[in-house]
C-alpha positions in Angstrom: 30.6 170.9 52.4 32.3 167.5 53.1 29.0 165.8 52.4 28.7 167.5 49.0 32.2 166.3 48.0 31.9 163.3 48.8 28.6 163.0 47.3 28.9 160.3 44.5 27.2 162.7 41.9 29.8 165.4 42.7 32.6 163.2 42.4 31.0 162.1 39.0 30.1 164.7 37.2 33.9 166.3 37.9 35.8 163.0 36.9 33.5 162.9 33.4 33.3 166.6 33.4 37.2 166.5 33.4 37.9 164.0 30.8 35.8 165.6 28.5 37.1 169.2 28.2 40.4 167.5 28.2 39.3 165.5 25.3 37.4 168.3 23.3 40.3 170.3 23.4 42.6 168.0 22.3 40.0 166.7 19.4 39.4 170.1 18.4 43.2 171.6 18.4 44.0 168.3 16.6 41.4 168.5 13.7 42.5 171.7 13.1 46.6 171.0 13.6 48.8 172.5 10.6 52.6 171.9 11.8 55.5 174.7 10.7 55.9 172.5 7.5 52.0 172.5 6.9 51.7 168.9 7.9 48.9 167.3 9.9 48.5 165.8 13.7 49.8 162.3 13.6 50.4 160.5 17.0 52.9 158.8 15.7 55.0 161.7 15.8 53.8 164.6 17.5 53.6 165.6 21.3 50.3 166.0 23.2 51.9 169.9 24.0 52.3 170.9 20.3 48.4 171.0 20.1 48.8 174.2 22.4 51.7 175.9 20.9 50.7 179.0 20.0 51.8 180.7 16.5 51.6 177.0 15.1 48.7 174.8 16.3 45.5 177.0 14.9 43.5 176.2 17.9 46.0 176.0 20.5 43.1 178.3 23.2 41.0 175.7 23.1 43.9 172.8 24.2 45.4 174.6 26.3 41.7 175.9 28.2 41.1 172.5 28.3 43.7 171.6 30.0 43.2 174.2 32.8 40.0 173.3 32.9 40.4 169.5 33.5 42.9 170.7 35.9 40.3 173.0 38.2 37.9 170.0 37.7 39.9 167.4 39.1 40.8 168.9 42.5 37.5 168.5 43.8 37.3 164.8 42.1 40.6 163.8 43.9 38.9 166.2 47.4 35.6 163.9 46.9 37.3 160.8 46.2 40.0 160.9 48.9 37.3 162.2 51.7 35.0 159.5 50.5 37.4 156.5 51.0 39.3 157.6 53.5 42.8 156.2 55.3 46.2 156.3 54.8 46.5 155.4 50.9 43.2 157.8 50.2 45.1 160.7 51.8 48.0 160.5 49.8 46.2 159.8 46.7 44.1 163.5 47.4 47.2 165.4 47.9 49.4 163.8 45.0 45.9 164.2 43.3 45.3 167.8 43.7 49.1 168.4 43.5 49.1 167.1 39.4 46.0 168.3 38.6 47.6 172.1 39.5 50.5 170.7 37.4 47.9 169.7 34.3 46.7 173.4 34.8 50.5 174.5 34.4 50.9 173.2 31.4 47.9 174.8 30.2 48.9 177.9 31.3 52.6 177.8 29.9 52.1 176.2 26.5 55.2 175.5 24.9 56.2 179.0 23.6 57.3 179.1 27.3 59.0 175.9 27.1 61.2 175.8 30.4 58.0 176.4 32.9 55.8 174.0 30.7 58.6 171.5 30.6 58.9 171.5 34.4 54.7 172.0 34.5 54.7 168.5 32.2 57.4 166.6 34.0 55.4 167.4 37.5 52.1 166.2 35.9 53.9 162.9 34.8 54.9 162.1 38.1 52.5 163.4 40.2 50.0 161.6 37.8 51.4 158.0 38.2 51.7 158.9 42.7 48.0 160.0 42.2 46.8 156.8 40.3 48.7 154.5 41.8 47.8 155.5 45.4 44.3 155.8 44.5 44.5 152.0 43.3 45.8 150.8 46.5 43.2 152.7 48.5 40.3 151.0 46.6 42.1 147.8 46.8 42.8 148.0 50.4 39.8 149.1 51.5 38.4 147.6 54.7 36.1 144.9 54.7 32.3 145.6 55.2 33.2 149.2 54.4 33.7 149.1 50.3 32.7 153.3 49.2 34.1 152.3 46.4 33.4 149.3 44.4 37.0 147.3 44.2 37.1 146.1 40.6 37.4 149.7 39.2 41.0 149.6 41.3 42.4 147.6 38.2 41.5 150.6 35.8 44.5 152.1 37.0 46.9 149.3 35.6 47.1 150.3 32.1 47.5 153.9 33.0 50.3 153.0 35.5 52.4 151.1 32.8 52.4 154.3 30.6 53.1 156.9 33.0 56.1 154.2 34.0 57.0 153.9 31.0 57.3 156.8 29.3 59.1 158.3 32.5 62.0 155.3 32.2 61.9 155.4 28.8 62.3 159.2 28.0 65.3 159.4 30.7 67.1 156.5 28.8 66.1 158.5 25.2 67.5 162.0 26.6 70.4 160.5 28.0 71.6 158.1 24.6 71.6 161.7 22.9 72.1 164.7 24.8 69.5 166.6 22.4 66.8 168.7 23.7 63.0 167.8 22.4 63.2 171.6 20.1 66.6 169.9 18.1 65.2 166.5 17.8 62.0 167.8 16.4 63.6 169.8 13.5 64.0 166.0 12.3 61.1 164.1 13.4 60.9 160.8 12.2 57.5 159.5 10.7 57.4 156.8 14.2 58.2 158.8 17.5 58.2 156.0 19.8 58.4 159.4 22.5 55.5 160.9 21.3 53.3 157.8 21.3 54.5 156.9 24.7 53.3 159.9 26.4 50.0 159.6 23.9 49.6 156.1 26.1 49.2 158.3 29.1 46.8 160.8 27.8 44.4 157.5 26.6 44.9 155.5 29.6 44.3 158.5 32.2 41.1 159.3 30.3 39.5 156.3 30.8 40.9 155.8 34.3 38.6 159.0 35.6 35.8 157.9 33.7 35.7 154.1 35.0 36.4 155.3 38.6 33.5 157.7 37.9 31.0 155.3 36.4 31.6 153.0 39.2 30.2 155.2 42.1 
């Protein structure tokens, strides 16, 4: 069984298999997107989680499937990936790992008609997310030499994703704070640029590419 997880081609296939339903989902709830005021998807000014709200976003199913499905696939990438590297850093990079990919599931799971579990489900994932890339990028890095399972270069994928996870948790705590409004009242009047929304965009387009460049390199 441990063989099998740590097979490169397992490890693969659930890192690329993982992005992708992620990104159909998201792609296909998007195209589709007609807000309460009949108004398209725009990144500038719309969450990630309004693509799953059900009663508004027309193909909120297929986000939110997505999302649990990304979710189940990356427990046995982060399994495989941790197993196959090994040590300290590798360890904690599979249990963070597997930790916010059951988070990603959550928030699936509780779209945001059920907005206190999904907020708490979407606040885990952030932070989770950021532990899991960020160990996993020290456990590539420090890798032992003579003993490289994992090539070292694709360590520095994880930079960009690690500014926007950072960022986007400093900066929403500073933007929650400055006005004491919940995301619901400050939605009734979005503004056309949601510096918010395309923060914690960065960290759906940096994560992405983070599993599929630790993926290729195997």
């Amino acid at each position: 069984m441990i063989e099998f997880l740590t097979d490169p081609t397992t490890i693969r296939i659930c890192g690329v298999a993982g992005s992708l339903v992620a990104l159909l989902g998201a792609l296909a709830a998007g195209l589709a997107y007609r807000g309460r005021s009949g108004e398209p998807y725009l990144l500038l000014n719309h969450f990630i989680s309004e693509l799953g709200e059900i009663g508004v976003s027309r193909l909120a199913w297929a986000f939110n499937l997505g999302l649990i499905a990304a979710g189940l696939l990356i427990i046995p990438f982060c399994l495989g990936l941790g197993l196959r590297i090994s040590g300290t850093w590798a360890w904690l990079g599979l249990v963070t790992g597997i930790a916010a990919a059951l988070a990603l599931a959550g928030v699936g799971i509780y779209p945001m008609n059920n907005l206190s579990p999904h907020v708490r489900a979407a606040q885990s994932f952030f932070r989770l997310g950021l532990a899991m890339i960020l160990l996993f990028s020290l456990a590539i890095l420090l890798q032992p030499a003579g003993d490289t399972r994992v090539p070292i270069r694709v360590a520095w994928a994880g930079v960009p994703a690690i500014l926007a996870y950072a960022n986007f948790l400093l900066y929403s705590g500073l933007a929650f704070r400055s006005t004491g409004e919940s995301i619901s009242t400050q939605m009734e009047t979005r503004p056309r640029v949601w510096l918010l929304a395309i923060f914690e965009w960065l960290i759906f387009l940096t994560t992405i590419p983070w599993f599929l460049v630790i993926s290729s390199g195997l």
